[in-house]
N, C-alpha and C positions, 0 to 999 in steps of 0.2 A: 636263164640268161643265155644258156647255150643255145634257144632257137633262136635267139636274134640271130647269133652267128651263119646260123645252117640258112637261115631267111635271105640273110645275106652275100653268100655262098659266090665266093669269083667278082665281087666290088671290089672296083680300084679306086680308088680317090687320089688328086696330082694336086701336086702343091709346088710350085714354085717360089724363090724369095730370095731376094739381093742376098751375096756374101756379104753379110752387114750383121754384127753383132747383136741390132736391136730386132734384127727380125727371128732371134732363137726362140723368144717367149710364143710368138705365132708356132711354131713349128710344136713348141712342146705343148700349147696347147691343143693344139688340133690332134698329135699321138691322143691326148688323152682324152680329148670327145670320145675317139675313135673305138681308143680301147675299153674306155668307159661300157661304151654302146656294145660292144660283140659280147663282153662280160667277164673282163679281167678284174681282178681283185686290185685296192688300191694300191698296194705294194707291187703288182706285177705295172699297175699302169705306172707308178714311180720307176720301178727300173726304167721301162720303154721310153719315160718321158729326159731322164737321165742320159739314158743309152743313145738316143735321139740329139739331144743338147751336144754331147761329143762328139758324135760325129759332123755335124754341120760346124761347131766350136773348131777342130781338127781340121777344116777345110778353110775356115774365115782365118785362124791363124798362118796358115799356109801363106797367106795373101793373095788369095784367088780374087778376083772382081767381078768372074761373073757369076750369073745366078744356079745356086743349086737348088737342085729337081726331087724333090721327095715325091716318092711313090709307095702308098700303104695298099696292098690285098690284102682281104677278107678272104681268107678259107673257111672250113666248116669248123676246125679248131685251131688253127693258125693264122697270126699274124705276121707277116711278111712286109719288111719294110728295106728299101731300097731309096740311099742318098747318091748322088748324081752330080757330076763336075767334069769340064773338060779340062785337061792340061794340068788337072792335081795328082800329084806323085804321094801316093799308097805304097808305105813301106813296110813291106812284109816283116814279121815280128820273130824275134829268132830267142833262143832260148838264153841270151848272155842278161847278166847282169842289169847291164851297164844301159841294155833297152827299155829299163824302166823309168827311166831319166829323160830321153827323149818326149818331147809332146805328144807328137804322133804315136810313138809305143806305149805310152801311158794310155792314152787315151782308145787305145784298142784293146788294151787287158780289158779298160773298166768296162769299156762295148760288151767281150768276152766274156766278163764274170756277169752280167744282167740278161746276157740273152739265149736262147736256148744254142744258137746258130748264125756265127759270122763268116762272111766273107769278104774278100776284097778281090775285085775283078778290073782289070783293064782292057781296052781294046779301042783302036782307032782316036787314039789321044781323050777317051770319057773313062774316067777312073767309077764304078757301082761299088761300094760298099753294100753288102747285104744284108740284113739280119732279119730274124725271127725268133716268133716267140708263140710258145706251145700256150695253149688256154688249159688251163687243169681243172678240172673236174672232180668236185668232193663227193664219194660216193654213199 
């Protein structure tokens, strides 16, 4: 399954879909075509599909109304996934308590504990959440 990946190597796939709760299941399905196809294990495409559902969940709670941008690359062993929004406020996670009671900080632990690699980026009022997730290879 690793050579679909490497076959693959540098595919972007764009996904766009109303801030609208009913459009998560499209999103988490399409992770898991996705991950399915390069050859992540069902647990890792459940993380992704998970890790996914939050953060778009995290944006549509915000009360955003316009449409977030999903964007998945294909690396040779990485999947690379970036959610997309203008004008939604990413609030940086800080070590108190009392952050795990927030939406938004909850919902970036859970991002945290399923993916190998999160960020959160702003610039020019489009808040990118990034994440990624290594493909493991049983030797």
């Amino acid at each position: 399954m690793v050579e679909a990946a490497n076959q693959n190597k540098g595919d972007i796939i764009k996904l766009t879909i109303p801030a609208m709760a009913e459009y998560v299941s499209v999103v988490r399905l399409t992770s898991s075509a996705i991950a399915s196809r390069i050859g992540f294990d069902i647990e890792e495409i459940e993380d992704i599909k998970v890790a996914i559902a939050e953060a778009c969940t995290m944006i549509i709670k915000n009360g955003e109304k316009q449409n977030i941008d999903i964007n998945f690359e294909i690396l040779a062993d990485i999947l690379k996934i970036s959610v997309q929004v203008k004008y939604f406020v990413c609030q940086e996670r800080d070590n108190k308590v009392s952050d795990v009671y927030d939406n938004k900080s909850l919902s970036i632990l859970i991002i945290e504990s399923l993916m190998d690699k999160v960020e959160c980026e702003s610039c020019d009022g489009i808040v990118c959440l990034k994440m990624m997730k290594k493909l493991r290879v049983d030797v």
